[in-house]
C-alpha positions as CSV (number, residue, x, y, z in Angstrom):
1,X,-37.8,135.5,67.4
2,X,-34.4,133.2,66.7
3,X,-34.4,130.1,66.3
4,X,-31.3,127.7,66.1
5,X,-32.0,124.7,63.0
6,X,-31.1,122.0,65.3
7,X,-34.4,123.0,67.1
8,X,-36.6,123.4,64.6
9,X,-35.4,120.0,63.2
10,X,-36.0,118.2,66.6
11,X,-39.7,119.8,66.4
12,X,-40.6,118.6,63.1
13,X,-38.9,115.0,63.5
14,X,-41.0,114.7,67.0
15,X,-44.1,115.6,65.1
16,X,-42.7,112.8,62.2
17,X,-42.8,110.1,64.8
18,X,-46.2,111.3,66.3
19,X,-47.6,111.1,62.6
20,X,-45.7,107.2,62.2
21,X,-48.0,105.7,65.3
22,X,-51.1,107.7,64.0
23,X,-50.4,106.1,60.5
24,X,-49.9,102.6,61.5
25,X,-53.0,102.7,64.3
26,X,-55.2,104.3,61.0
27,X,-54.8,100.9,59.2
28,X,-54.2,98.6,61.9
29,X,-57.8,100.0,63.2
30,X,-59.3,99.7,59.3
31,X,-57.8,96.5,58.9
32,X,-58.9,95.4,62.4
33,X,-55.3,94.0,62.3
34,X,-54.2,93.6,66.1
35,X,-54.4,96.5,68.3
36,X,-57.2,97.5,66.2
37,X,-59.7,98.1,69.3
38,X,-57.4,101.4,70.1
39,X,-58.3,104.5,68.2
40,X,-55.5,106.8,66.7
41,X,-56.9,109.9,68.2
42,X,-55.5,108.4,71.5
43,X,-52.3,109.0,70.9
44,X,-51.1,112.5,72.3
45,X,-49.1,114.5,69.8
46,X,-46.2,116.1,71.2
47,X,-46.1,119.2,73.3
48,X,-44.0,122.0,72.7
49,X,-42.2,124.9,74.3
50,X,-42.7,128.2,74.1
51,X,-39.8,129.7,71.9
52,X,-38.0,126.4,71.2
53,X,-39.1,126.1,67.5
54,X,-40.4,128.3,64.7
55,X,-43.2,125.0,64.3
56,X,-43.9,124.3,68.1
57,X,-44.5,128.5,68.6
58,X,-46.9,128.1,64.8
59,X,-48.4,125.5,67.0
60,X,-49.2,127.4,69.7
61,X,-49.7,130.5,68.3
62,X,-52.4,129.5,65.9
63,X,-54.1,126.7,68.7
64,X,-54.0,124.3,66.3
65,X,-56.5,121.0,66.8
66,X,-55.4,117.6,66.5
67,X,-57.0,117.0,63.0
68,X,-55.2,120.2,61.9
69,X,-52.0,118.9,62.8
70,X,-52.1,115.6,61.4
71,X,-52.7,117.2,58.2
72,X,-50.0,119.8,58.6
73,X,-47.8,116.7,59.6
74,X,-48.9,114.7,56.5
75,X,-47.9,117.7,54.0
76,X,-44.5,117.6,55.2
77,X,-43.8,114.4,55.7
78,X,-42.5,113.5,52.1
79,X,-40.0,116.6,52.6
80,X,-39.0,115.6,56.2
81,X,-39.0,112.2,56.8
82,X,-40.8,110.4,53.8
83,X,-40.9,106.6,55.5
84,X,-43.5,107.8,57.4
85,X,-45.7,107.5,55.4
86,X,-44.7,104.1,53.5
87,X,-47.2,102.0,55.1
88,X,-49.9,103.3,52.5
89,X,-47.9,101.9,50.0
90,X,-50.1,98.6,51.1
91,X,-51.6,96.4,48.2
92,X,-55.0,95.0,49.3
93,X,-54.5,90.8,48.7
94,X,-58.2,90.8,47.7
95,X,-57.6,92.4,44.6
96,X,-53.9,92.6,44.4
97,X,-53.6,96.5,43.8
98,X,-53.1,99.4,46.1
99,X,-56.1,100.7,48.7
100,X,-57.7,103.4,46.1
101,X,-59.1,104.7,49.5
102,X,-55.4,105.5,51.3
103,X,-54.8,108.4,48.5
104,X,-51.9,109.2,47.1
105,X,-49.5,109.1,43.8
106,X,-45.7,108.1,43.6
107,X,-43.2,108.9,41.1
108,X,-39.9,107.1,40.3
109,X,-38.0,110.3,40.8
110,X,-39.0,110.1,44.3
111,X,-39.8,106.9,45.2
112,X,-41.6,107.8,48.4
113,X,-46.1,107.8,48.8
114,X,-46.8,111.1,48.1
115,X,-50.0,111.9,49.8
116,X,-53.3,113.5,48.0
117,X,-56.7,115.3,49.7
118,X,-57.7,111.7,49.6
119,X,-54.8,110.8,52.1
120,X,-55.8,113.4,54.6
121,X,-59.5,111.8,54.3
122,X,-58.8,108.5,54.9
123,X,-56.1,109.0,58.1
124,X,-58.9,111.1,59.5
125,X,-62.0,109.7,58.3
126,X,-61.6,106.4,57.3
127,X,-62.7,104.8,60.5
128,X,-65.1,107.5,61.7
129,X,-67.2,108.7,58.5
130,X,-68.5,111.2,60.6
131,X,-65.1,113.1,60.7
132,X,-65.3,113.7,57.1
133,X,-66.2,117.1,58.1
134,X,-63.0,117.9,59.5
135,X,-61.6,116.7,56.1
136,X,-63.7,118.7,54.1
137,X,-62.8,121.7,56.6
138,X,-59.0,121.3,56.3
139,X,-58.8,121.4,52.7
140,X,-61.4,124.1,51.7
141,X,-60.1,127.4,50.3
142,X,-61.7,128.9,53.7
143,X,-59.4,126.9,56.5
144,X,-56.5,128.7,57.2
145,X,-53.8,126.3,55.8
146,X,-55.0,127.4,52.5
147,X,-56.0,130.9,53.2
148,X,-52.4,131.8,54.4
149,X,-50.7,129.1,52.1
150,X,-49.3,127.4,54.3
151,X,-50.3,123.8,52.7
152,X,-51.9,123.4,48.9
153,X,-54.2,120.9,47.1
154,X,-52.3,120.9,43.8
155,X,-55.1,120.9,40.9
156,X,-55.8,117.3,39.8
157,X,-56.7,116.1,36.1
158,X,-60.5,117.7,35.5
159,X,-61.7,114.8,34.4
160,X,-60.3,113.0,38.7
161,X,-62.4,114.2,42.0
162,X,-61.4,117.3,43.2
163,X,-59.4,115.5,46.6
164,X,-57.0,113.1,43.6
165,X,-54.3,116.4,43.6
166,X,-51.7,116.2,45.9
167,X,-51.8,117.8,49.3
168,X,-48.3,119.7,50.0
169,X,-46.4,121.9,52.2
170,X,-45.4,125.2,50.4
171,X,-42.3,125.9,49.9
172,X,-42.3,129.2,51.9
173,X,-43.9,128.0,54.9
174,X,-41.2,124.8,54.7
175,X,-38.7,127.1,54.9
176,X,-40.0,129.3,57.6
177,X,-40.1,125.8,59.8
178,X,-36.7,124.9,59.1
179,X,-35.1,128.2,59.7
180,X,-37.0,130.6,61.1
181,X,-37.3,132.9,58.8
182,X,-40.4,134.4,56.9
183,X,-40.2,134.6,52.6
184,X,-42.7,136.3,50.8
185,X,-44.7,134.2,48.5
186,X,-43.1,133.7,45.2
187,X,-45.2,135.0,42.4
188,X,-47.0,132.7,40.2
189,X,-49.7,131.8,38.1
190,X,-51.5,130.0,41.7
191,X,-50.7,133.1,43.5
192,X,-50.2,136.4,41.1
193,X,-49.3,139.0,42.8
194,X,-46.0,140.0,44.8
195,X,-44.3,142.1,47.1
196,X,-43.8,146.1,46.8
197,X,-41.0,147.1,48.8
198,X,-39.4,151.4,48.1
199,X,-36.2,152.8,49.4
200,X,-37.8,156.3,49.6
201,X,-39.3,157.7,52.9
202,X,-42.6,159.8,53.1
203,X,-40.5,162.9,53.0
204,X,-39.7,162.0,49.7
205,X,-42.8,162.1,48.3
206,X,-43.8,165.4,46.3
207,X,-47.0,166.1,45.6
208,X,-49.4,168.8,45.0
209,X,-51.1,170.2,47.7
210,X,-54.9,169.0,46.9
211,X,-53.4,165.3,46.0
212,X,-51.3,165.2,49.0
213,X,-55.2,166.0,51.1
214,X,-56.8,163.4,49.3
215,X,-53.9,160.9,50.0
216,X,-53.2,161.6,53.4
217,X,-57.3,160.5,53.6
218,X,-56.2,157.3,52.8
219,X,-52.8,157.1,55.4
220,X,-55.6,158.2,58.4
221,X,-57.9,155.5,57.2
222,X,-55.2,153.1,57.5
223,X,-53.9,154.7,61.3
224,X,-57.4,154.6,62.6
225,X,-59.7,152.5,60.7
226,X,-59.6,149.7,62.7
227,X,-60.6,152.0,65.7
228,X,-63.6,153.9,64.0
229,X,-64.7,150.3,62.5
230,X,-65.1,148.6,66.3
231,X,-64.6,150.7,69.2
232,X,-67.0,153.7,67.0
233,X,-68.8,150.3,65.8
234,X,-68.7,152.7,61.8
235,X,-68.5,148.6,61.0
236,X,-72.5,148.2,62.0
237,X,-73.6,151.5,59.1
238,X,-70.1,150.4,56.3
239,X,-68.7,148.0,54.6
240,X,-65.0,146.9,56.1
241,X,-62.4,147.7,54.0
242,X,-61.0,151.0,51.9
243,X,-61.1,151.5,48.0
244,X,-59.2,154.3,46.1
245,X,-58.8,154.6,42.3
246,X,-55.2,156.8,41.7
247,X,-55.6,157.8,38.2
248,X,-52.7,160.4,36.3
249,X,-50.2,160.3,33.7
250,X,-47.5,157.7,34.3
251,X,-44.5,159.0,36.8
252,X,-46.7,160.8,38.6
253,X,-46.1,158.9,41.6
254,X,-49.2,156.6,41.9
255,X,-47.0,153.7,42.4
256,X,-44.7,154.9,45.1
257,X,-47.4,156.7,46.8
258,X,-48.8,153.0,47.7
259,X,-45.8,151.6,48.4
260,X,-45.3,154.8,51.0
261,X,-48.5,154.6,52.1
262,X,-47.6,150.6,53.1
263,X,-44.5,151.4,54.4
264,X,-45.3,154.5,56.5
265,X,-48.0,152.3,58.3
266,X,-45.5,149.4,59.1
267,X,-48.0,146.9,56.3
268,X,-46.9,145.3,53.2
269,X,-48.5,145.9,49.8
270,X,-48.6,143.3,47.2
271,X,-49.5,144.0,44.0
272,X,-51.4,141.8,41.9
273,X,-50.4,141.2,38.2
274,X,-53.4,141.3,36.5
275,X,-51.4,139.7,33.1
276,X,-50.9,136.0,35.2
277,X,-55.0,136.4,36.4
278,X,-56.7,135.0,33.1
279,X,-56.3,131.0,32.9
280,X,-57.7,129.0,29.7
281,X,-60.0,127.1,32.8
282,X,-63.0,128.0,33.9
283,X,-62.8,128.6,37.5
284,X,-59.0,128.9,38.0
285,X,-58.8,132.5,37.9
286,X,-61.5,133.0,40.7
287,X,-59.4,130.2,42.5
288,X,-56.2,131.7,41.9
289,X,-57.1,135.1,43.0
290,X,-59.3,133.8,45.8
291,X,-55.7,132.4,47.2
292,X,-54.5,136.8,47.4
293,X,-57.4,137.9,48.6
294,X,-57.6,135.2,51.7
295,X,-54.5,135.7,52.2
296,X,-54.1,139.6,52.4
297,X,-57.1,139.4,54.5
298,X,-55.3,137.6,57.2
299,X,-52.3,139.6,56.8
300,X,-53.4,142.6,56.8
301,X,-51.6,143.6,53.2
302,X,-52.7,146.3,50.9
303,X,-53.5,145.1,47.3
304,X,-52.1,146.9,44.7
305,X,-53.9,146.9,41.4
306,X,-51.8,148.3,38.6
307,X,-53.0,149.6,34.9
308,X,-56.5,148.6,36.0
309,X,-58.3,149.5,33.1
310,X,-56.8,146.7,31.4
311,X,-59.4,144.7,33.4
312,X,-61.7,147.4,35.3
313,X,-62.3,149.4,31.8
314,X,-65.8,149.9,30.3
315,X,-67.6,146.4,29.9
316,X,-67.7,145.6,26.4
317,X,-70.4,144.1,24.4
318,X,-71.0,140.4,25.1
319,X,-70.5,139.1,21.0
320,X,-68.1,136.5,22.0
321,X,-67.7,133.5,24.7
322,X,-64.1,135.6,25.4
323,X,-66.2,138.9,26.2
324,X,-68.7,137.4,28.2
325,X,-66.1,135.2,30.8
326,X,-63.7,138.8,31.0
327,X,-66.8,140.4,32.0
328,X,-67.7,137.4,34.5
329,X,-64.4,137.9,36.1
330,X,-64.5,142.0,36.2
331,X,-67.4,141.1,38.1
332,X,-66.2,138.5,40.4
333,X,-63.0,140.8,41.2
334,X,-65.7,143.6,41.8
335,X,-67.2,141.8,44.4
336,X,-64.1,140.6,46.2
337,X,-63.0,143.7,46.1
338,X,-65.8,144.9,48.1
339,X,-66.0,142.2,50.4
340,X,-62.4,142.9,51.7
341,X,-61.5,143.9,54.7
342,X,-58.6,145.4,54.1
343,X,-57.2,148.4,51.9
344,X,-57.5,148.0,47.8
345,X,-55.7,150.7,45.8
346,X,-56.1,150.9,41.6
347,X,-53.9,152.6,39.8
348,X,-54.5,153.9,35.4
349,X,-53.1,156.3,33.4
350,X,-56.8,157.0,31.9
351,X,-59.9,158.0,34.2
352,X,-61.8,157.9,31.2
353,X,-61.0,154.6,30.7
354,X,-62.7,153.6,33.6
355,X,-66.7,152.2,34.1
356,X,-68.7,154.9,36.5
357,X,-70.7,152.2,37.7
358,X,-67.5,150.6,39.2
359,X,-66.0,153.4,39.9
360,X,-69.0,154.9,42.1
361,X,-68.2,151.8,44.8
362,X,-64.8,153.5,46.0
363,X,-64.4,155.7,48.4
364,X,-61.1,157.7,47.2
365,X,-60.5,159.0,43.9
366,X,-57.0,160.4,43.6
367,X,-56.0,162.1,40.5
368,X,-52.3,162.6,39.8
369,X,-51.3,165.6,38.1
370,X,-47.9,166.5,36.0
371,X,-46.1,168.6,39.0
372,X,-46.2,172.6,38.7
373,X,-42.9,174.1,38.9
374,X,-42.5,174.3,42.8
375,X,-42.9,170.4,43.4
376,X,-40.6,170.1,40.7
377,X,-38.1,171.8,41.9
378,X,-38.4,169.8,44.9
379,X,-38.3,166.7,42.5
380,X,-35.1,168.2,41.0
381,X,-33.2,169.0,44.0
382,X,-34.1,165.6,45.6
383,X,-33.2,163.6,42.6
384,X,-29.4,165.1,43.0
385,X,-29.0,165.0,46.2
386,X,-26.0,163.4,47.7
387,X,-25.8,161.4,44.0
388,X,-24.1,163.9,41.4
389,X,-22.5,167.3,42.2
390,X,-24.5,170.0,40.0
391,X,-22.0,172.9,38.1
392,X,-23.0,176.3,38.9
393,X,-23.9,177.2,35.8
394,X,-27.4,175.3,36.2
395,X,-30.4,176.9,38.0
396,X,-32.8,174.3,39.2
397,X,-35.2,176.6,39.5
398,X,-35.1,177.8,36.1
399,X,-34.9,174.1,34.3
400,X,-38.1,173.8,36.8
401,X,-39.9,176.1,35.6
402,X,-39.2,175.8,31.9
403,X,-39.4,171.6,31.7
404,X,-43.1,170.1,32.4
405,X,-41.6,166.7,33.3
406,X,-42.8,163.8,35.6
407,X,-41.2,162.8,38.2
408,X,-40.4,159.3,36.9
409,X,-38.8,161.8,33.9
410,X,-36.6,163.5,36.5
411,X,-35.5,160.3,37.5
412,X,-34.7,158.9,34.1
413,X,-32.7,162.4,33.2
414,X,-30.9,161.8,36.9
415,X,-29.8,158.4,35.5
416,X,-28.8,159.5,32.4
417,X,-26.6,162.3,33.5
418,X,-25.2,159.8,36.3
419,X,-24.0,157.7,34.0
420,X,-22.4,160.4,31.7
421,X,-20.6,161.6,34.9
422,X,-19.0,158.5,35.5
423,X,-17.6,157.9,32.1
424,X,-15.7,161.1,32.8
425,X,-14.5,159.3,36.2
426,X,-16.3,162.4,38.2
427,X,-19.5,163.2,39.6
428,X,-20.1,166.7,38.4
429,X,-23.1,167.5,36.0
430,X,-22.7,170.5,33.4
431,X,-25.7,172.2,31.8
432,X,-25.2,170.6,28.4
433,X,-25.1,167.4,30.4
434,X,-28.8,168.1,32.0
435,X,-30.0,169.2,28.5
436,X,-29.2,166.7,26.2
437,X,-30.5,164.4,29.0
438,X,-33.6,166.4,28.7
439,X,-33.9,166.0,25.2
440,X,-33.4,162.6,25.1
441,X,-36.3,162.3,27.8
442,X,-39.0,164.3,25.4
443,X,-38.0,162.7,22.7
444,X,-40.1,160.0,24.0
445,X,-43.0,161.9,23.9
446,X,-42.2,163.0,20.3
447,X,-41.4,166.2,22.1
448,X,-38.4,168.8,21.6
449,X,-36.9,171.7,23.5
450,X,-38.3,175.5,22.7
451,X,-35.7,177.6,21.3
452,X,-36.3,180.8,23.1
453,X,-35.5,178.1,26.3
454,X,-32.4,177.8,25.1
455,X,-31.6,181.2,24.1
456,X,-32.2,182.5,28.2
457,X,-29.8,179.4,29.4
């Protein structure tokens, strides 16, 4: 749906002056200031129209409560309309220094209160101790805000209560309010993983006949899971949720074959970057990966686990405080990974590498051969198509059969010859052209080209 800025802008100002007379009847009712004997919660937030405002529709849409909104409100006030929220700035006489129980930090770069967990407590809380439920709901890892990231409780100082970090608006979702449009989450160490987008089409993909079975296993899960899992009820006899391990040399395809199988089935895949996973603090890789995992399940994503047996491998002995926390996460990751709901793919180069005791928990194992010499020719004549004009002196089907290469080699030999092609301002590709880029391509593998190959070219 299209929204026009000047709408969504009126929507988030009218929530900004909703969240002004919630803030000022907070204190004057702790303060038992005048006015104190009416309650904040009497104060009707705005209503909004269907398909006015990519905010009013979020509203709607998700049947958001009261407390959830004021908390939505305060994580965007500093970014819409930071006055708001100035009133906290309020020194109690009795002791001449700001209410510790209002929240919040400032910083002279700013200038405005920027409001904490602690802030959210106290608007909702602070006169009803009771509520403090609805507080601890709104900024658990579980409420939906978090889940789908659409606010954060920054980490505070270890050594401050958990509530001390500032509460926020992402920046995505911010943006999504102002204009309308959705952005993917950026990658980052709070949030490591990112999207997988291919230009190639299903028909693209070449693979041998027993992998393609296996593969297209996994696109019928994804087509009709959801019906065997509740109108079959499969969900009361399985765990929700599909694993596959594709193991195979690299350019074998593993990588675009979960992009395709995203992208044929109208999802998205993220992958998650196992590098960013590891922090230095106990506890902040569970959180951090926590964050993908809530998130994908709401979405719907597929999670895209690449070189796997970096952190899936066999477990190692337990000599060292290192050992024993990576094997404490492999096992925390295991679980998630079968608690979710969704679709989980791994990719290695190296079955072997892999633990059988993990392995045995999914239900797909894909294994990615080198192509034979029809699906490389099928790799060759894709590669060239409509890119470089091919002299008639070359036989695909005879550099097929000859070459074992990968399909990721094809592609790098494609480049290569591109590129010699366009130094010579044309677009044809001569046999010695293909060759040397063939060469250069084995090379690699400390690899050169058989003689008696060259003798029948």
């Amino acid at each position: 749906m299209t929204y026009s800025s000047e709408q969504n802008l009126a929507a988030l100002y009218m929530e900004m002056d909703w969240l002004f007379n919630v803030v000022n009847q907070v204190i004057c009712n702790y303060l038992k200031q005048e006015g104190h004997e009416h309650h904040w919660f009497e104060i009707t937030p705005p209503e909004f129209e269907y398909g006015m405002s990519a905010y009013g529709d979020l509203v709607r849409d998700w049947e958001l409560n009261t407390f959830e909104r004021l908390a939505l409100a305060v994580a965007m006030a500093p970014a819409v309309k930071p006055d708001v929220l100035d009133i906290l700035f309020g020194v109690n006489q009795l002791i001449d220094k700001s209410f510790s129980e209002f929240g919040g930090v400032s910083d002279k770069a700013f200038g405005g209160f920027v409001p904490t967990g602690q802030t959210v407590c106290f608007l909702i809380s602070g006169n009803d101790p009771l509520w403090r439920v609805q507080a601890d709901l709104l900024l658990s890892s579980r409420h939906r805000f978090m889940s789908e990231q659409v606010t954060e409780l920054l980490p505070a100082d270890p050594s401050l209560p958990h509530w001390a970090g500032v509460y926020k608006i992402t920046e995505h979702w911010f943006s999504y309010f102002l204009t309308g449009i959705h952005t993917a989450p950026e990658l980052s160490t709070s949030f490591p993983a990112h999207a997988m987008e291919t230009p190639h089409h299903w028909h693209d993909l070449v693979l041998d006949y027993a992998v393609m079975k296996r593969v297209d296993e996994i696109r019928a899960w994804l087509e009709y899971g959801a019906v065997l899992m509740n109108e079959w009820q499969l969900g009361q006899k399985v765990k929700p949720g599909y694993r596959a391990v594709f193991f195979g040399p690299p350019g074998t395809g593993k990588t675009m074959t979960a992009a395709l199988l995203a992208k044929t089935t109208e999802r998205e895949i993220y992958r998650v970057d196992l590098s960013m996973i590891v922090s230095k603090y106990i506890g902040e890789t569970e959180k951090n990966l926590s964050r993908v995992f809530d998130v994908a399940s709401y979405k719907d994503w597929i999670l895209f686990f690449d070189e796997a047996d970096s952190l899936f491998g066999k477990r190692t002995a337990t000599s060292s405080s290192n050992d024993r926390h990576a094997n404490q996460l492999t096992g925390y990751l295991l679980q998630r990974i079968e608690d979710f709901p969704g679709t989980v793919i791994l990719a290695t180069n190296l079955r072997a590498n892999m633990d059988e005791a993990f392995t045995r928990r999914f239900q797909n194992m894909v294994q990615f051969t080198i192509p034979g010499p029809h699906e490389r020719l099928k790799l060759w004549q894709n590669a060239f198509s409509q890119v470089c004009e091919l002299d008639d002196d070359i036989d695909l089907e005879r550099i097929a059969t000859d070459f074992e290469l990968s399909g990721g080699q094809i592609i790098n030999i494609l480049r290569q010859c591109a590129l010699n092609a366009i130094r010579r301002d044309e677009r044809r590709v001569y046999q010695a052209d293909l060759l040397e880029s063939i060469r250069q391509e084995l090379q690699k593998d400390n690899k050169t080209i058989n003689s008696s190959i060259l003798e029948r070219m």
